[in-house]
C-alpha positions in Angstrom: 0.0 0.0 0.0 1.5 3.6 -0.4 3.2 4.5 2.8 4.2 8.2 4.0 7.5 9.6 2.8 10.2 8.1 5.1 13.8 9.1 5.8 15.2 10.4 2.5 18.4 8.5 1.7 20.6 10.9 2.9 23.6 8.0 2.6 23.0 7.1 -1.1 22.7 11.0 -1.7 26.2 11.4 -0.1 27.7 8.4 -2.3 26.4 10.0 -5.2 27.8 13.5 -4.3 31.3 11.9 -3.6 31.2 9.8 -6.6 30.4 13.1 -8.8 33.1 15.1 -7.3 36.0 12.1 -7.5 35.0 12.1 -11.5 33.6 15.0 -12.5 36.2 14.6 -15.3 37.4 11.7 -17.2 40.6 9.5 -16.5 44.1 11.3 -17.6 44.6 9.8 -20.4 41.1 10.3 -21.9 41.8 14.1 -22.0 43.7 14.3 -24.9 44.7 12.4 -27.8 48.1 11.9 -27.1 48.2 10.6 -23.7 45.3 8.1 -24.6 47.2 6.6 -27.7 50.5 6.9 -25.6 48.8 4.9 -22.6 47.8 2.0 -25.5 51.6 2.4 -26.7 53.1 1.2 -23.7 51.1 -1.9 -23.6 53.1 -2.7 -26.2 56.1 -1.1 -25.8 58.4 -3.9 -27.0 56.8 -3.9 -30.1 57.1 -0.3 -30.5 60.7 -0.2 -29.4 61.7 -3.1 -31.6 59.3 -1.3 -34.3 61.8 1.9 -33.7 64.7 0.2 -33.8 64.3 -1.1 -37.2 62.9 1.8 -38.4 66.1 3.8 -37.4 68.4 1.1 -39.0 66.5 0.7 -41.9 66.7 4.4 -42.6 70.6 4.5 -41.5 71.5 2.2 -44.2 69.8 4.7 -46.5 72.3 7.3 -45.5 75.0 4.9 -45.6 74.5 4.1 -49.3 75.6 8.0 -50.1 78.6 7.2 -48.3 79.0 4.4 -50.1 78.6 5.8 -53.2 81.0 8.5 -52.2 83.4 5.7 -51.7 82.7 4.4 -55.3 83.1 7.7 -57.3 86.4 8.1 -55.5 87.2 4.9 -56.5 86.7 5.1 -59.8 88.4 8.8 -60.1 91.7 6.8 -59.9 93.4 4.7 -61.8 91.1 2.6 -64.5 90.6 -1.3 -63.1 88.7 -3.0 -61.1 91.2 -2.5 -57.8 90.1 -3.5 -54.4 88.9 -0.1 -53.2 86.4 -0.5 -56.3 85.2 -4.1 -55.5 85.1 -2.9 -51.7 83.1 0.0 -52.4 80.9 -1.8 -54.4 80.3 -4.7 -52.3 79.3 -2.1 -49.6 76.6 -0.1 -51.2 74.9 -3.1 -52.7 74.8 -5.3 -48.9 73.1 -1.5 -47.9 70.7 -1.7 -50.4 70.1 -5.5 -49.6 69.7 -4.6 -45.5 67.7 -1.2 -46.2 65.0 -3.5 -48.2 64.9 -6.3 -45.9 64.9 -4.2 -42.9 61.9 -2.3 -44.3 59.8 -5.1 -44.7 60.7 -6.8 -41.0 59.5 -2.7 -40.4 55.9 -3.4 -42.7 55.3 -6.8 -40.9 55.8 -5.2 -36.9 53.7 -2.1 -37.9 51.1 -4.5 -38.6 51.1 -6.8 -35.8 51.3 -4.0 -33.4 49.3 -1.1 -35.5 46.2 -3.7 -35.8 46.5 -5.0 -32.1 46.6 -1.1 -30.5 43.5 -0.6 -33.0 41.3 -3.0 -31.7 42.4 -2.2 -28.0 41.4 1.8 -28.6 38.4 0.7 -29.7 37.3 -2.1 -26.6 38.4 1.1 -24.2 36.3 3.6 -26.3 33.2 0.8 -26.1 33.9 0.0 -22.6 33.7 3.6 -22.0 30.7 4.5 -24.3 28.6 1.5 -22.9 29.1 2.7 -19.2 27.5 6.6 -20.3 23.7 7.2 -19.0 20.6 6.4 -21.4 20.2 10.4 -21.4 23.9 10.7 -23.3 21.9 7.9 -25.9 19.4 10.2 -26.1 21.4 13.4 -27.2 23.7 11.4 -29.3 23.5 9.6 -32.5 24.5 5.9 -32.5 25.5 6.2 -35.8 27.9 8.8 -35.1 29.6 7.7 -32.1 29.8 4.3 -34.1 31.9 5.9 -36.4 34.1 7.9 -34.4 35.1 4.8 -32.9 36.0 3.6 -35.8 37.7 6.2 -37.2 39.8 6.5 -34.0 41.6 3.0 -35.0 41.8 3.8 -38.5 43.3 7.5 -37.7 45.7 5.6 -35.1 46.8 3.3 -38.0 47.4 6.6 -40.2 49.5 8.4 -37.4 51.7 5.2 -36.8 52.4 4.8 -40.7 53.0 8.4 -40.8 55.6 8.2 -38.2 57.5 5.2 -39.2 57.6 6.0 -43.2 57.4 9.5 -43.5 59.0 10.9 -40.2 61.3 9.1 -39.1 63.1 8.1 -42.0 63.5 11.7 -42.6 64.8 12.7 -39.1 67.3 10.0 -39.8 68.2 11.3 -43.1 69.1 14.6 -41.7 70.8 13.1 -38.5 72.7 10.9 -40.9 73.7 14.1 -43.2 74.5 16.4 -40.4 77.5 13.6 -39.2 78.6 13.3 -42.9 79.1 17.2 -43.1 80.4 17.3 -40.3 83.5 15.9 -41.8 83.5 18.0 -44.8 82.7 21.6 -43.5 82.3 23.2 -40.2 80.2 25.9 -41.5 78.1 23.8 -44.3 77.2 21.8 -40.9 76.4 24.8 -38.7 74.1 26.3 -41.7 72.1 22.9 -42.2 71.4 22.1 -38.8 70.1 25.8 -38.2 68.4 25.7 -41.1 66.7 22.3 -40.3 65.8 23.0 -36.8 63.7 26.2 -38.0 61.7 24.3 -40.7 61.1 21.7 -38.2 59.8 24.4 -35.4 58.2 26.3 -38.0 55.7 23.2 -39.1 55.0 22.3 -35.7 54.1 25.8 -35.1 51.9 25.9 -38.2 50.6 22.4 -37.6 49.2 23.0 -34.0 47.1 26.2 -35.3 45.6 24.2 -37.6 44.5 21.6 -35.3 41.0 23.1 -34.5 40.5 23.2 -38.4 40.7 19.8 -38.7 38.5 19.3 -35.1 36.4 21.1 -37.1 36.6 18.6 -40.1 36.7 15.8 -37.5 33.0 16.7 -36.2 31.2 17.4 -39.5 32.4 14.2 -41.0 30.7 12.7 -37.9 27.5 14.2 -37.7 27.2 13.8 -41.2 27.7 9.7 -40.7 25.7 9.9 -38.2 23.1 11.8 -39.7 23.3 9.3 -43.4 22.9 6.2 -40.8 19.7 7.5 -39.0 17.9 8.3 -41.8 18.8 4.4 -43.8 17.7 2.8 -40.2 14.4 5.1 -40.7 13.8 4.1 -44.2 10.3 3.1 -43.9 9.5 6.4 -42.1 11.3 8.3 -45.3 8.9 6.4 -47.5 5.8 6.6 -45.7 5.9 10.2 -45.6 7.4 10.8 -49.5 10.2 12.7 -48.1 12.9 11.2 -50.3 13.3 14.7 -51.7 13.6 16.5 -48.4 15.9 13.9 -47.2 18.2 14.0 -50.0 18.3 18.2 -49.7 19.3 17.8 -45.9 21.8 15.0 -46.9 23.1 17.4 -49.3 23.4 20.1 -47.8 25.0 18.2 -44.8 27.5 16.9 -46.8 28.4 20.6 -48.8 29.0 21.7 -45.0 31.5 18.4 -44.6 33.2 19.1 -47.5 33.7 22.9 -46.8 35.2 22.0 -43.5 37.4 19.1 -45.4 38.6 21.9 -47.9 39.6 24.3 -45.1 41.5 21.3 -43.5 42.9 19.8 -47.3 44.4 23.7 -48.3 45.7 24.3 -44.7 47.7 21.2 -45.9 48.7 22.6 -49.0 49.6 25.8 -47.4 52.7 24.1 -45.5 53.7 22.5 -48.5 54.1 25.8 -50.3 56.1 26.9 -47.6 57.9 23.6 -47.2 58.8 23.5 -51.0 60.4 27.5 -51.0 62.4 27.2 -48.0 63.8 23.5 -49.1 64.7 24.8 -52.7 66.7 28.3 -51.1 68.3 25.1 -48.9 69.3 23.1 -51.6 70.7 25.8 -53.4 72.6 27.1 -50.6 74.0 23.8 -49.8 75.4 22.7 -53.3 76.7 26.0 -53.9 78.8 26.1 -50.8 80.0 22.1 -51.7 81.0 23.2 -55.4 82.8 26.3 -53.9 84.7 23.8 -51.9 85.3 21.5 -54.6 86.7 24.4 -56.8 89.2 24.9 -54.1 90.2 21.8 -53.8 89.1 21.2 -50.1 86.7 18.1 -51.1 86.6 15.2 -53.6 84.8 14.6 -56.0 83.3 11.9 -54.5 82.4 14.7 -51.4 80.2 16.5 -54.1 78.6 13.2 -55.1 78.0 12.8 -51.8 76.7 16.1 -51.0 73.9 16.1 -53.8 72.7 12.8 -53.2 72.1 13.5 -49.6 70.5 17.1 -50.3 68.4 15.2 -52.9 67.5 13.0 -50.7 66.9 15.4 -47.3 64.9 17.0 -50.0 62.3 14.1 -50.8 62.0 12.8 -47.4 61.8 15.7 -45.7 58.8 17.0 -48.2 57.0 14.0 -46.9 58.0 14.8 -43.3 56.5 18.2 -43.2 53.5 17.3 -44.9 53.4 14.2 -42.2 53.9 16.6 -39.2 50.3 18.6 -40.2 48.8 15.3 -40.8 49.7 14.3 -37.9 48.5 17.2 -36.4 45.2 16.3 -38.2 45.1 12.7 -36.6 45.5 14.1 -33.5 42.5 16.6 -33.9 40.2 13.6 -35.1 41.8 11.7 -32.1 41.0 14.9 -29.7 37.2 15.4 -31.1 36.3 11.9 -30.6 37.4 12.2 -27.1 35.7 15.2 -26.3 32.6 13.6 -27.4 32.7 9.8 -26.1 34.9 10.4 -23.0 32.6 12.6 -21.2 32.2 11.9 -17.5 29.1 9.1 -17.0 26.3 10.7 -14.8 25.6 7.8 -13.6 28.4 5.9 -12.0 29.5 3.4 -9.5 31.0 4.5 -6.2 34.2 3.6 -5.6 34.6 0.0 -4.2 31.2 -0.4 -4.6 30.0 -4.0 -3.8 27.8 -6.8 -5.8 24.0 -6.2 -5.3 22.9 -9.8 -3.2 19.4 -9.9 -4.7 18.2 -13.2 -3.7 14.1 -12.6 -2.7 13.6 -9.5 -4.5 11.9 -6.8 -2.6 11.7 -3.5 -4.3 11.4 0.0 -1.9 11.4 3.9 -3.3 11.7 6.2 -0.5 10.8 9.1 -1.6 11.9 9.1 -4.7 11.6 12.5 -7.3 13.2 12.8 -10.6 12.9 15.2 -13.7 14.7 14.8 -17.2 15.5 18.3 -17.2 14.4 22.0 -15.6 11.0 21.9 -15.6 10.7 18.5 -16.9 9.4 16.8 -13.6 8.7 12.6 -14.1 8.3 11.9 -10.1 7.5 13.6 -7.1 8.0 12.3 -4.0 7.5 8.5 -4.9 7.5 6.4 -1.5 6.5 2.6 -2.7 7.3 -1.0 -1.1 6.2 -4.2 -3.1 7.6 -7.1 -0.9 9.5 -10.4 -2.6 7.2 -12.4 -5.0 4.5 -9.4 -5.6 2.5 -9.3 -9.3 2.4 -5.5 -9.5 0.5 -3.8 -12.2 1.4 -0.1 -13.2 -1.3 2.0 -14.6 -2.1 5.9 -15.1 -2.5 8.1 -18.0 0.3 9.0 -20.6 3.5 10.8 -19.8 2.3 10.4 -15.9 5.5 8.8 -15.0 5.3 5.0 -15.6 8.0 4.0 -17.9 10.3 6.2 -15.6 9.6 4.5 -13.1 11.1 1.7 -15.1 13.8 3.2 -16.1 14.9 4.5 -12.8 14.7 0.9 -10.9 17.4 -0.4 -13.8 19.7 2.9 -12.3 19.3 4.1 -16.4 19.7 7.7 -14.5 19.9 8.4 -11.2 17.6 10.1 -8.7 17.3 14.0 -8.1 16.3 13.0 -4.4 14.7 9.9 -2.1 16.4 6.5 -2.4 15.7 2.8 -4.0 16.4 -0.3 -2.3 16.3 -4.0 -3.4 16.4 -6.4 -0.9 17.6 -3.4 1.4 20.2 -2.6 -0.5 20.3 0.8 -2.2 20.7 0.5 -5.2 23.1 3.7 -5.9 25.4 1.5 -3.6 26.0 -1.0 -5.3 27.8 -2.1 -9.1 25.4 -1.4 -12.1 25.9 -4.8 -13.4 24.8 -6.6 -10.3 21.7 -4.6 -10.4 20.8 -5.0 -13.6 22.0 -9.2 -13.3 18.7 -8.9 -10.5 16.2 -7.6 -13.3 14.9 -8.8 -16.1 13.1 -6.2 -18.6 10.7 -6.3 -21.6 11.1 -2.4 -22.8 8.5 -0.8 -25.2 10.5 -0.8 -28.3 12.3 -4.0 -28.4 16.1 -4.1 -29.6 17.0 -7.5 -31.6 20.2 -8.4 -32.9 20.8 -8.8 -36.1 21.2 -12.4 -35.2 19.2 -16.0 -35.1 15.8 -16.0 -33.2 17.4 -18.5 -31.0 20.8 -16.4 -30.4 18.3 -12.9 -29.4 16.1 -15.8 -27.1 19.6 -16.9 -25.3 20.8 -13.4 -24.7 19.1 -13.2 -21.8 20.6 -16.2 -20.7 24.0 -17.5 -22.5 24.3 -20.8 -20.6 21.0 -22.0 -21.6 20.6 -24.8 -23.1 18.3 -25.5 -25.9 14.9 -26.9 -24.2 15.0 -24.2 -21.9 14.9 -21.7 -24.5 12.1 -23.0 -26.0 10.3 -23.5 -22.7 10.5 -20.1 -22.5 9.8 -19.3 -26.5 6.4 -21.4 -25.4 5.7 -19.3 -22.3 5.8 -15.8 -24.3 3.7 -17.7 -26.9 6.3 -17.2 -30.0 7.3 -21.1 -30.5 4.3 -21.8 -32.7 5.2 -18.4 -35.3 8.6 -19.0 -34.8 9.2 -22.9 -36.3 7.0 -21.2 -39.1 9.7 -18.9 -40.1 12.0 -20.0 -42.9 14.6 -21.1 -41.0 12.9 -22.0 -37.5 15.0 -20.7 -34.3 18.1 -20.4 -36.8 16.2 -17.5 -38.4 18.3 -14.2 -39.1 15.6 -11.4 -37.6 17.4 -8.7 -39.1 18.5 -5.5 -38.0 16.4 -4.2 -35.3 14.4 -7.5 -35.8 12.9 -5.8 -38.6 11.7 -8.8 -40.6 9.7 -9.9 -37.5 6.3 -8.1 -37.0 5.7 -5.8 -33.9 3.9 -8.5 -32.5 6.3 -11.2 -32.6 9.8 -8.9 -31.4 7.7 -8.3 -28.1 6.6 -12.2 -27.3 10.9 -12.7 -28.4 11.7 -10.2 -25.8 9.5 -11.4 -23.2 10.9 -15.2 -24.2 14.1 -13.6 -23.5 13.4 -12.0 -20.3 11.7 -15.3 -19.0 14.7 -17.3 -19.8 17.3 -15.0 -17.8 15.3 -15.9 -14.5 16.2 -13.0 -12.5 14.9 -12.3 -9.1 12.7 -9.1 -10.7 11.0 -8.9 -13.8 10.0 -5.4 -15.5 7.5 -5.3 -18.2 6.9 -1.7 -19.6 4.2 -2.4 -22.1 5.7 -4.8 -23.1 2.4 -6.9 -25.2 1.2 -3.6 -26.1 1.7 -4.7 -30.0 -0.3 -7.6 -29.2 -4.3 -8.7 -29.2 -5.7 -8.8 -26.1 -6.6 -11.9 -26.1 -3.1 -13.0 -26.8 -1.8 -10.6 -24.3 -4.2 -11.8 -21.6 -2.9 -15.4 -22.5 0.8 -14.4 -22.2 0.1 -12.0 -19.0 -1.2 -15.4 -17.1 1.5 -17.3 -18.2 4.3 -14.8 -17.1 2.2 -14.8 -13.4 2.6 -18.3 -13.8 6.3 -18.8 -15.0 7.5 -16.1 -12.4 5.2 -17.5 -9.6 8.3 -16.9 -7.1 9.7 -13.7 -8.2 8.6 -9.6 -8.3 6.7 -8.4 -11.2 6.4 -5.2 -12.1 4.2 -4.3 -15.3 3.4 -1.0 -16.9 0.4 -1.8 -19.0 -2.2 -0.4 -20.9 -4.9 -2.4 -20.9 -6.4 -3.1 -17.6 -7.9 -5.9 -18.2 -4.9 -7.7 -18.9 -3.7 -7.2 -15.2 -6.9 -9.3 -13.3 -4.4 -12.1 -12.5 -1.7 -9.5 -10.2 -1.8 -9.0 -6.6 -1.7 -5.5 -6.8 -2.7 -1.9 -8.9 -0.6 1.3 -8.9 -2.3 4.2 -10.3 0.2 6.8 -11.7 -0.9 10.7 -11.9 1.4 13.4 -12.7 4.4 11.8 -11.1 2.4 10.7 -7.8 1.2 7.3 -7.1 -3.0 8.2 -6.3 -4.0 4.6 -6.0 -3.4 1.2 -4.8 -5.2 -2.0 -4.4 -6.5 -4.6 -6.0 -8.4 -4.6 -9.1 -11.8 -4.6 -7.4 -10.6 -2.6 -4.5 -9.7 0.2 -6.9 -13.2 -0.1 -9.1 -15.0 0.1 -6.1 -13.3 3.3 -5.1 -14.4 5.2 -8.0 -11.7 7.3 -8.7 -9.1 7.3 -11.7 -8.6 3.8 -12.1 -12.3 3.1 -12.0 -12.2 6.1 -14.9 -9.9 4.4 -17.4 -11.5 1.3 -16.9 -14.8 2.4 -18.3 -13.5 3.8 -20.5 -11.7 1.0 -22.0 -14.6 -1.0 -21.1 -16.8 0.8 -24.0 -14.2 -0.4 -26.5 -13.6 -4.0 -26.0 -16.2 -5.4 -27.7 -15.3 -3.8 -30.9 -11.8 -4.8 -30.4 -12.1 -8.8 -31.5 -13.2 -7.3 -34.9 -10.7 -4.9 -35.0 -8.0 -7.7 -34.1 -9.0 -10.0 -36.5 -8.9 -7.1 -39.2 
């Protein structure tokens, strides 16, 4: 029966302000791109370091084929044979070549082992932290958006590590390497290209950090604009039924003008360094061979020197045009990085304490003390809810719409947390204790059902992986879906589709409620949940879930009363406030809103066979 407002839950109020002020922001290394792919590095740091390593010698013997060709042309400046320092020379800068390629393809196979292993731990982190966020976050985000971020996060990783082990690192090498081989031909030349160097190199890093909010920028259209092409293909039908192909494809369009105005600014901020990047390399080149042939003309090098010189500048030239092009792509796989981050690692509102312990829900009792919750500012849901329904209670919910059932619902499964009161099962409050042991204790039939896209059978034994097969079609029986089901093409080995849209309304709910049967928890929820069905069908499966869950708590939001004659007990739900409770007769004979609905309801039933069977 309703009892009086008790002693709010000051406690669970208390854990919930501590847990809200030890995370009111999100673990170190989800605030920013570089310290999250870093933290993934070091799992696999000896792949990386080994990854390094071959990279650097790879590129070294590179460099070392100038000098080897250095040593050639000196060679063969001298007298005319094939003399030892020729054959020496040779043999050298051939074995280079030969450890160059075979180093870079030990390089190819690591960067794949450890590239695709990182990838698909990004994305179980990103998951683990998405699937931990509050229904509300669902509710103001796409899922086909956050979907493809987390994607795109592997896929950008991939891009930064190829970037740094073929296009920036070589090239750091190349330089390193030249600076030591000048170093033995000219003071001065030396001096001039490591100044020269280190100002390119803190110029693009410069120019790539300001563009790194352009290509945020780029980052979140691309997004919403997946996200937006994926809603609208998942609400086909809808799109159809309302001939608005045409205004679909104008809002895709214009959508995807807005992407590709924001890829443009981000593509030509690109082009911008390479501009830059090509004039200052060509005034270095030109510098650099001048000075060598100047040295050469007096006599101070070899020909072999000069050789030398141009092949490296040649080659600083080509690598380092892919380097500074790499650094602002980098820069740019950092800002898609940064963006998804910003987006899918926002603090969860609703979050376990710290050390919080296992829910023991063995009998099943359900208390709200009041309880009050609103979805937003004047948004209220509940006022003041104060409700016990002891172990092994059929409870029926009831009330007009938008009067607070279905949050009710939602707030015994901890989807959100309370503005104020408390809920306890078996004793326990509920904000105490892990969200996965809570939700282990329920069972739930929402309104909309969610299949996977998988066999009947697969969706039936989600509630229960263990199961074996006779219990899962004990249950399929009990939600009155075996006989439709061993119709379908395939029986139980049926693909539903995505969504379970090649099922009828109908026959996804009697699935669900197969599926919630099966788990067995202590607590059963049923938001209107046969509300796609007849009534006589409903009635049937109504009884048989009394039946079935004999010794456990139900709890059913439903909208036809008459489906609810076989539960102990009748809430009444009114603008957030529970204004009735009893039995069915108990509330018809007291007149008031139940006994309302109920006529009125009554007046349509007999036209509703006709209207079923139509």
């Amino acid at each position: 029966m309703i009892q009086q407002a008790a002693t709010p839950g000051a406690d669970t109020a208390a854990v919930a302000g501590r847990v809200e002020a030890e995370d009111e922001a999100p673990a170190a290394h989800l605030r920013s791109g570089g310290r999250f792919i870093l933290s993934h590095m070091r799992l696999w740091r000896w792949h990386f370091l080994a990854l390094l390593l071959l990279v650097v010698t790879s590129a070294a013997c590179g460099v070392g084929q100038q000098y080897g060709l250095k040593l050639l042309v000196d060679a063969l400046a001298g007298p005319p044979g094939l003399g030892s320092a020729v054959l020496s020379a040779l043999v050298l800068f051939l074995v280079l070549i030969a450890a160059e390629a075979a180093l870079a393809r030990l390089t190819g196979w690591l960067a794949c082992r450890a590239t695709v292993g990182v990838g698909v731990d990004l994305r179980i982190e990103l998951f683990d932290h998405l699937s931990g966020q509050s229904m509300r976050y669902f509710a103001e985000n796409r899922a086909g958006s956050l979907g493809q971020r987390i994607t795109a996060t592997a896929g950008n990783f991939g891009a930064l590590i190829n970037t740094f082990v073929w296009r920036i690192i070589p090239p750091v090498v190349d330089v390193a390497g030249a600076v030591i081989i000048f170093a033995t031909l000219d003071g001065v030349l030396t001096l001039a290209l490591v100044a020269l160097i280190l100002g390119v190199t803190a110029g693009l890093i410069w120019f790539g950090a300001r563009g790194r909010p352009i290509h945020r920028a780029y980052s979140g259209e691309a997004a919403a604009i997946a996200g937006d092409l994926v809603d609208t293909i998942a609400h086909m039908w809808t799109v159809k039924a309302f001939s608005a192909r045409q205004r679909e494809r104008a809002r895709l369009e214009a959508g995807f003008r807005q992407e590709a105005a924001a890829q443009r600014r981000s593509w030509l901020y690109l082009e911008k360094a390479r501009l830059i990047h090509d004039v200052v390399l060509w005034m270095l080149a030109a510098g650099i061979l001048g000075w060598t042939l100047r040295l050469w003309s007096l006599g101070a090098v070899s020909a072999g020197s000069v050789v030398l010189v141009a092949s490296l500048t040649l080659r600083i030239l080509h690598s380092s045009k892919d380097m500074a092009l790499s650094l602002v792509d980098a820069a740019q796989h950092f800002g898609f990085i940064d963006e998804t981050l910003a987006v899918i690692a926002k603090p969860s509102t609703v979050r376990d304490a710290p050390g919080a312990p296992a829910l023991v829900a063995a009998r099943g009792a359900v208390e709200l003390i009041d309880v009050s919750f609103a979805y937003g500012p004047g948004r209220p849901a509940l006022a003041g809810v104060t409700l016990t329904i002891p172990a092994g209670q059929k409870v029926g919910i009831v009330g007009p719409s938008g009067a607070g059932k279905s949050t009710l619902v939602h707030l015994l499964q901890r989807l959100y947390d309370v503005d104020a009161g408390e809920i306890r099962i078996d004793g326990q409050p509920i904000a105490a204790v892990r969200q996965d042991s809570l939700r282990d204790a329920l069972a739930v039939v929402p309104q909309e059902i969610g299949l996977l896209h998988r066999s009947v059978i697969d969706n039936i034994r989600f509630g229960r992986p263990d199961a074996d097969e006779a219990a899962i079609v004990a249950a399929a029986r009990a939600a009155a879906c075996d006989g439709f089901v061993r119709r379908l093409p395939d029986g139980y080995d049926t693909i539903v589709g995505e969504r379970g849209a090649r099922l009828s309304g109908g026959q996804r709910q009697r699935i669900g409620i197969a599926r919630a049967l099966l788990k067995r928890a202590p607590i059963l929820l049923l938001d209107e949940a046969t509300s796609a069905l007849d009534t006589e069908t409903e009635m049937a499966i109504q009884a048989a879930v009394v039946r079935v869950m004999r010794d456990r708590t139900v709890i059913a939001v439903a909208h036809r009363l008459s489906t609810l004659t076989a539960f102990d007990r009748i809430l009444v739900i009114d603008e957030g406030r529970i204004v009735e409770d009893g039995t069915i007769r108990e509330l018809r004979q007291a007149g008031g809103l139940f006994e309302q609905m109920w006529q009125l309801q009554a007046e349509g039933l007999a036209d509703e066979p006709a209207m079923d069977a139509a």
